[in-house]
C-alpha positions in Angstrom: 17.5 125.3 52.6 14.7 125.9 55.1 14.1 122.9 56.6 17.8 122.4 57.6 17.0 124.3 60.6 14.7 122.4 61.5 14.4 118.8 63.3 11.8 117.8 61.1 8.6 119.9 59.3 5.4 118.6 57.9 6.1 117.4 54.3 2.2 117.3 53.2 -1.2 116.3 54.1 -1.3 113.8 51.7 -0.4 112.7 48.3 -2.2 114.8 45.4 -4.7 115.4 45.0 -5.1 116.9 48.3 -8.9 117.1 48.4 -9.6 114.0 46.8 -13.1 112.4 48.0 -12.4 108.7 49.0 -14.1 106.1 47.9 -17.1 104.2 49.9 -14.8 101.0 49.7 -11.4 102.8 50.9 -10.2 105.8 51.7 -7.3 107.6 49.2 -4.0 106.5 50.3 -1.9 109.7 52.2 1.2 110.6 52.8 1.1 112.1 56.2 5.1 112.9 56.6 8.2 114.5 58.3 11.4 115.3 57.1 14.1 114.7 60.2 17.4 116.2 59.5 20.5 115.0 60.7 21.8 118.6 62.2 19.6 118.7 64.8 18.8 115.8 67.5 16.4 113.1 65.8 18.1 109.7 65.1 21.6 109.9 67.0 20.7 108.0 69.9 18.0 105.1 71.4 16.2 107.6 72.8 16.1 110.8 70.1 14.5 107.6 67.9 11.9 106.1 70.5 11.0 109.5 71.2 10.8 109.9 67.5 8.9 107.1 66.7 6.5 108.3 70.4 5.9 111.8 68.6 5.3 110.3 65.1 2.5 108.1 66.1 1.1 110.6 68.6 1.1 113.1 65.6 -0.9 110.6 63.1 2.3 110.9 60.7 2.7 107.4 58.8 6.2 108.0 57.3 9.1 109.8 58.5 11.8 110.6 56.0 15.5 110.4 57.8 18.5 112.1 56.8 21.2 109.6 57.1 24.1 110.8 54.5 24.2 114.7 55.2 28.0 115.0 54.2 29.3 112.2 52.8 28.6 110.2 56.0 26.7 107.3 57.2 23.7 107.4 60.3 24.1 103.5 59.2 26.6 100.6 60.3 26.7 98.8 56.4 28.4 101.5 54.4 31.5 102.2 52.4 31.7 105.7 53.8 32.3 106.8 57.3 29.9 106.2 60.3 28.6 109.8 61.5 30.9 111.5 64.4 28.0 112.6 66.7 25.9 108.9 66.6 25.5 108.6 70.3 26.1 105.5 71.7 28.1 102.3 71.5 30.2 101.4 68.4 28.1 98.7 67.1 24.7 100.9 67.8 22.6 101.0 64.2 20.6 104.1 64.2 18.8 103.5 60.9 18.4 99.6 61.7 17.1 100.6 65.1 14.6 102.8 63.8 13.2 100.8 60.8 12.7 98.2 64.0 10.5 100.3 66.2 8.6 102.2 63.3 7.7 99.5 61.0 6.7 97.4 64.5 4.5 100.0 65.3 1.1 99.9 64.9 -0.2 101.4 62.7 3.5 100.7 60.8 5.0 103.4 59.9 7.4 103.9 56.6 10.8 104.9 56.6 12.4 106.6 53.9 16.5 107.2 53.6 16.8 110.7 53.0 20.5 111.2 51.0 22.5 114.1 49.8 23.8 113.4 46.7 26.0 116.1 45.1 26.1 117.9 48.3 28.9 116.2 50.3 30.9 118.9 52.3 34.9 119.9 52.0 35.1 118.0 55.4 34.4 114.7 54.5 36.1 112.0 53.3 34.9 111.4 49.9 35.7 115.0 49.1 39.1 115.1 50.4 40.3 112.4 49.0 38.5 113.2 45.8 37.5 116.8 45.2 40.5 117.7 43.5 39.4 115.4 40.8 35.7 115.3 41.7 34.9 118.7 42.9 32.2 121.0 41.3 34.0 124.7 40.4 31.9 127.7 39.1 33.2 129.4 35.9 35.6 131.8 37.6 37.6 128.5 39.7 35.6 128.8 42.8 34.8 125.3 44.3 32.4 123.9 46.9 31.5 121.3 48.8 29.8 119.6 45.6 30.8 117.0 43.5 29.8 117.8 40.1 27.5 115.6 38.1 29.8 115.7 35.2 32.3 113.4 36.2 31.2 110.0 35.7 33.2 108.6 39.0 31.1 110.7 40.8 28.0 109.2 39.7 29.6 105.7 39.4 30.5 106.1 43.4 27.2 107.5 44.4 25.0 105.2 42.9 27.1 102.4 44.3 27.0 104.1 48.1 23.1 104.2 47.7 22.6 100.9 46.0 24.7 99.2 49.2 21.8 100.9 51.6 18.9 99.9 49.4 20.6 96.2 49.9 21.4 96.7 53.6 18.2 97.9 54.8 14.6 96.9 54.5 13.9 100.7 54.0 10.6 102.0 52.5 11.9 104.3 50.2 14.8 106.2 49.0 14.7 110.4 49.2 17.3 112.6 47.4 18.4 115.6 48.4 20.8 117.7 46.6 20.4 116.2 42.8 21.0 119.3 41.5 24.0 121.5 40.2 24.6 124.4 42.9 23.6 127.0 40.2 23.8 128.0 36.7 27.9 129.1 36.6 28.5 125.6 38.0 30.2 122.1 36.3 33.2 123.6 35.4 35.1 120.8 37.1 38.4 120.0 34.4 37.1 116.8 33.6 33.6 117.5 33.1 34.6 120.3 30.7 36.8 117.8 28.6 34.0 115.2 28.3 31.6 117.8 27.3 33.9 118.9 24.4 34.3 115.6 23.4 30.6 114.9 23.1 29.6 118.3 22.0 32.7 118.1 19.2 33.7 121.7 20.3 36.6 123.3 21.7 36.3 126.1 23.4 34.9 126.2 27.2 31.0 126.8 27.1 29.9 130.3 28.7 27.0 129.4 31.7 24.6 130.1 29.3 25.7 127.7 26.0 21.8 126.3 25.5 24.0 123.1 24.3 26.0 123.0 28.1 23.0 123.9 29.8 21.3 120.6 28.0 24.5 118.4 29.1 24.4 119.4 32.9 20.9 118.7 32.7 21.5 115.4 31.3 23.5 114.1 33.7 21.3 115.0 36.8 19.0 113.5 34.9 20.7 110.2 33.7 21.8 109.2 37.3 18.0 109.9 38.6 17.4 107.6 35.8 19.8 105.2 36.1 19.1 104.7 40.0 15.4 103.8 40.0 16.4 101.6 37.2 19.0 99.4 39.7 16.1 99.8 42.2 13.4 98.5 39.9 15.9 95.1 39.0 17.1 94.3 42.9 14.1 96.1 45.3 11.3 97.1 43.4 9.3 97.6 46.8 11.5 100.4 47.4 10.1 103.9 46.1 12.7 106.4 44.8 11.5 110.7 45.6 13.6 113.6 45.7 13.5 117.1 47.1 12.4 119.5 44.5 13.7 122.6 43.5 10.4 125.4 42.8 12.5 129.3 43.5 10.4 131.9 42.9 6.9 131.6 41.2 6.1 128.6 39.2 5.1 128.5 35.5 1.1 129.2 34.6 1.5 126.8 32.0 3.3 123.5 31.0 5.4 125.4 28.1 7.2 127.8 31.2 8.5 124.9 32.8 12.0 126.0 31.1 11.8 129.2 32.7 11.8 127.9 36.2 14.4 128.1 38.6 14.5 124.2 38.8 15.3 123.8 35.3 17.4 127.0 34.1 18.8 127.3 37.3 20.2 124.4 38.7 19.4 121.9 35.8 17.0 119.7 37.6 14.7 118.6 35.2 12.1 117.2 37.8 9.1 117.2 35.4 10.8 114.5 32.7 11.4 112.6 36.4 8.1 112.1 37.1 6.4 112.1 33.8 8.7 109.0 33.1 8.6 107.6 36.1 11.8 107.8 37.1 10.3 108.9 40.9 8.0 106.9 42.4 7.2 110.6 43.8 8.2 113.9 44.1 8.5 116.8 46.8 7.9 120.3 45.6 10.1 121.8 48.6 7.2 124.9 48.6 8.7 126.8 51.3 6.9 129.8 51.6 5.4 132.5 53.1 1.4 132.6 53.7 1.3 136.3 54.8 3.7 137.4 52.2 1.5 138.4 49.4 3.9 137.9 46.6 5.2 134.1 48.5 1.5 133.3 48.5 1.0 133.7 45.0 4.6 131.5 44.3 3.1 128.7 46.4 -0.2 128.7 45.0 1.0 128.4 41.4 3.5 126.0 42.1 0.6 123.7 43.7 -1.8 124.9 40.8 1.3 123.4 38.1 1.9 120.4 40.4 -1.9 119.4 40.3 -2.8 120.2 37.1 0.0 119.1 35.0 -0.3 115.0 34.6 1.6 114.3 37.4 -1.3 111.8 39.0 -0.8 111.0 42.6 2.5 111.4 42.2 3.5 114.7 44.0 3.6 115.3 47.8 4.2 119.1 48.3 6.9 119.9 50.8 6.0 123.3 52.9 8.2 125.9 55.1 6.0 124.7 58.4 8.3 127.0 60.5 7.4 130.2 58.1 3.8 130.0 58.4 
C-alpha cells in the first residue's frame, strides 16, 4: 500500500461532496486530514508528536489519523497486546494519550482518529505466534501470511475485544481500520474456517477460490465484524466515528450494478458499499491512489470519485489519494 511509505499524505479536501457551496449561516463541515503511519517517525516520541501537532495546525489539517496497531502492537499504554518496540522514551510514556492532549488542546481542536490493522498482524508478533497456527490466513495451495483470517471466529472475538479496550481507554475521535479485508481471492483456507464453512454451507468438499457460495461467506465475515463493531461502539461511545481504508484496484464501476466486478468486492471480499449504505461506517476512505499523468490511472480515479459521489453515499466518503504520486 502506498501510503506505507510515507509519514503521513493528504487524505482529502473535505468530506463529499467536494464542491459543495456552503451555506450563508455555516460553512459545510470538512475533513481536512493526514494519515501518519507508524513505520516512519510521527508519534514515537514527545517531540515527533509536538512537531506533529506544530505541522498539522500550520498545514490547516483538522484531524490526523494515527496508526497505533501496525502489527499486532500497541503505540498505547492500556492494551492487551504488546507496547510498540521503537516508542521512544520512558516506560510509562503514552504516545497516543500524549497526543490526544496537545491536539484536542489545540486551537482550533483537532480530531484524532486510531488508525488499526485488523487482519494484517505480521508473523512477528505476538498474537500471531502464539496463534497463527490456529488463527492464520493460508491461500488454497497452504501458503500462509502474516493474516489472520476472518473465518475463525477467535479471531474476530479477539480483535473486536483489543479495539473495544482502546475505544474505552481513550477519548479518541474516531476509530480507522485498515486491513479489513481477506489478502486476495485464493485466501481463507485456514483448517477451521474451511470446517465452519462446510458446516453452514451443508457441503463437503473444500470450495475452489471461485465457489460464488464461499466467495459470499468470506464476504460475510469481513462484513459481520465491520458490523458487529460499530454496533459495540454505538452502545458504549456513540461519539466515536468508525471509517476504514477502502479497497478501489483498478477502475471503478460506471454504474451501481458493477459494484461486484470491483476489485474490492471480488477480490478481497470487502463489501464497502453495504458498509456505508447501512451505516455501518460513520465514513469511508476510498484509498484512490493514483496517478494524474498516467492517462489510464486518471481515468481509474476519476470514475472511482464519479461512483463515490454519485451513488447515495451522502457526505459520507472522504477520498484517500497517492499525494506522493502526483
Amino acid at each position: 500500500m502506498i501510503r506505507k511509505a510515507l509519514c503521513a499524505i493528504v487524505i482529502a479536501a473535505s468530506v463529499l461532496p467536494l464542491s459543495a457551496v456552503p451555506s450563508q449561516a455555516a460553512a459545510a463541515p470538512q475533513y481536512r486530514a493526514l494519515w501518519v503511519d507508524a513505520f516512519h517517525p510521527g508519534i514515537k516520541s514527545a517531540a515527533q508528536i509536538e512537531k506533529l501537532v506544530t505541522d498539522a495546525k500550520r498545514a490547516n489539517v483538522n484531524t490526523l489519523i494515527v496508526q497505533v496497531r501496525k502489527r499486532g502492537d500497541a503505540y498505547f499504554n492500556k492494551s492487551i497486546e504488546p507496547r510498540a518496540s521503537d516508542i521512544q522514551g520512558p516506560i510509562d510514556f503514552d504516545p497516543l494519550d500524549y497526543l490526544l492532549r496537545l491536539a484536542h488542546s489545540s486551537t482550533p481542536r483537532i480530531e484524532v482518529h486510531a488508525w488499526v490493522n485488523v487482519y494484517f498482524t505480521g508473523e512477528s508478533s505476538l498474537v500471531y505466534s502464539l496463534h497463527g497456527s490456529v488463527w492464520g490466513n493460508k491461500a488454497n495451495d497452504g501458503v500462509g501470511s502474516g493474516f489472520l483470517d476472518p473465518g475463525v471466529p477467535e479471531v474476530a472475538i479477539y480483535t473486536h475485544r483489543v479495539f473495544m479496550d482502546l475505544v474505552r481507554n481513550y477519548d479518541i475521535d474516531g476509530l480507522h481500520l485498515d486491513y479489513v479485508r481477506y489478502p486476495g481471492v485464493t485466501w481463507g483456507y485456514n483448517n477451521s474456517a474451511i470446517e465452519l464453512y462446510k458446516l453452514q454451507a451443508g457441503v463437503t468438499r473444500t470450495p475452489g477460490p471461485a465457489d460464488p457460495t464461499w466467495q459470499a461467506w468470506r464476504r460475510a465475515r469481513v462484513t459481520n465484524f465491520v458490523r458487529d463493531l460499530k454496533h459495540d461502539l454505538e452502545l458504549e461511545k456513540p461519539s466515536v466515528k468508525l471509517s476504514a481504508a477502502l479497497i478501489c484496484y483498478g477502475g471503478g464501476p460506471f454504474d451501481w450494478g458493477g459494484w461486484v466486478y470491483t476489485s474490492a468486492y471480488s477480490g478481497v471480499f470487502q463489501d464497502w458499499r453495504t458498509w456505508l449504505t447501512k451505516g455501518y461506517l460513520d465514513f469511508g476512505v476510498p484509498m484512490n491512489y493514483d496517478s494524474d499523468w498516467n492517462p489510464q490511472q486518471k481515468e481509474w480515479f476519476d470514475r472511482w470519485m464519479s461512483f463515490d459521489k454519485d451513488n447515495g453515499f451522502g457526505s459520507r466518503v472522504v477520498v484517500g489519494v497517492g499525494a506522493l504520486l502526483n
